[in-house]
Residue, then its C-alpha position, 0 to 999 in steps of 0.5 A: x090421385x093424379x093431383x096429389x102425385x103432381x103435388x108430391x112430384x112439385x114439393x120433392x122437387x122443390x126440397x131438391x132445389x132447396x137442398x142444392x142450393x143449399x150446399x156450399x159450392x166453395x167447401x175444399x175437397x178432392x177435386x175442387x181445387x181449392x185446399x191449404x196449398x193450392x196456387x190461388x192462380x187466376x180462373x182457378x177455384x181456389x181463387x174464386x173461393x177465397x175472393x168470394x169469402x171476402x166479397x160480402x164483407x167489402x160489399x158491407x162497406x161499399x155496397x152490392x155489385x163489385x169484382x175485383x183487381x188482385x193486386x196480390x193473392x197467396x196460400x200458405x199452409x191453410x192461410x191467404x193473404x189477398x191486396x186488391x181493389x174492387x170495382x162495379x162489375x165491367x170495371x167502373x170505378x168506386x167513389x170512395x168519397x160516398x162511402x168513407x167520410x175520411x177517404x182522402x186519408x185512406x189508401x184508396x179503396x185499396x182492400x187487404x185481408x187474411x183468411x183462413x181455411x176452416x172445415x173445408x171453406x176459406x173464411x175471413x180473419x179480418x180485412x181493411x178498405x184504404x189502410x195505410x198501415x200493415x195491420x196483418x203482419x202479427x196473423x199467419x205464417x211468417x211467409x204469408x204475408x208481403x212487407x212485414x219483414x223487419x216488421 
């Protein structure tokens, strides 16, 4: 009897385990920080949010293990516009030239993208590494993005 209560006790906790692990820590909602309006100011969960709906595309293209250097993030009525630069966690720089054969024609690993928040998560529109065009002025709002006045 007291094998098959330690047996049911170790597969409920670990459907517990499952199940938490398992919920989304980044869905928008009271409390959280993170909604179609909330400043995207660093430390906030807002932030976090967005940097990490993009963080698996740019580690598709450059590998695991990056953070990165906001050159620029903005919320606008449920769209974000993020500039940054990744980097090796603790700041060591990306050759570029490893992973892009033509990387002396890009604008450095410099990465922008536009999300979009969807039942509760930011998830990605579209993203470059090194563009040296403004290729996001056509998605969001009007005001969402820099530089594309006139455009």
């Amino acid at each position: 009897m007291k094998d098959r209560t330690v047996r049911i006790a170790l597969t409920a906790a670990i459907a517990a385990t499952a199940f938490v692990q398992s919920v989304p820590t980044t869905a928008a909602g009271p409390g959280t920080g993170i909604s179609a309006t909330a400043a995207p100011v660093r430390g906030s969960a807002q932030r976090r949010a967005i940097l990490d709906a993009l963080r698996p595309a740019v580690q598709a293209e450059i590998g695991p293990e990056i953070e990165f250097v906001v050159h620029d993030i903005r919320v606008v009525r449920g769209w974000a516009f993020v500039s940054a630069t990744p980097q090796r966690p603790g700041g060591a720089p990306i050759d570029g030239h490893r992973y892009f054969p033509y990387f002396s024609e890009m604008d450095g690993l410099t990465t922008t993208a536009v999300l979009r928040l969807e039942g509760g998560f930011w998830t990605l529109v579209d993203h470059a590494i090194g563009a040296t065009d403004v290729w996001y002025c056509d998605l969001g709002p009007a005001n969402l993005t820099p530089s594309c006045s006139g455009y």
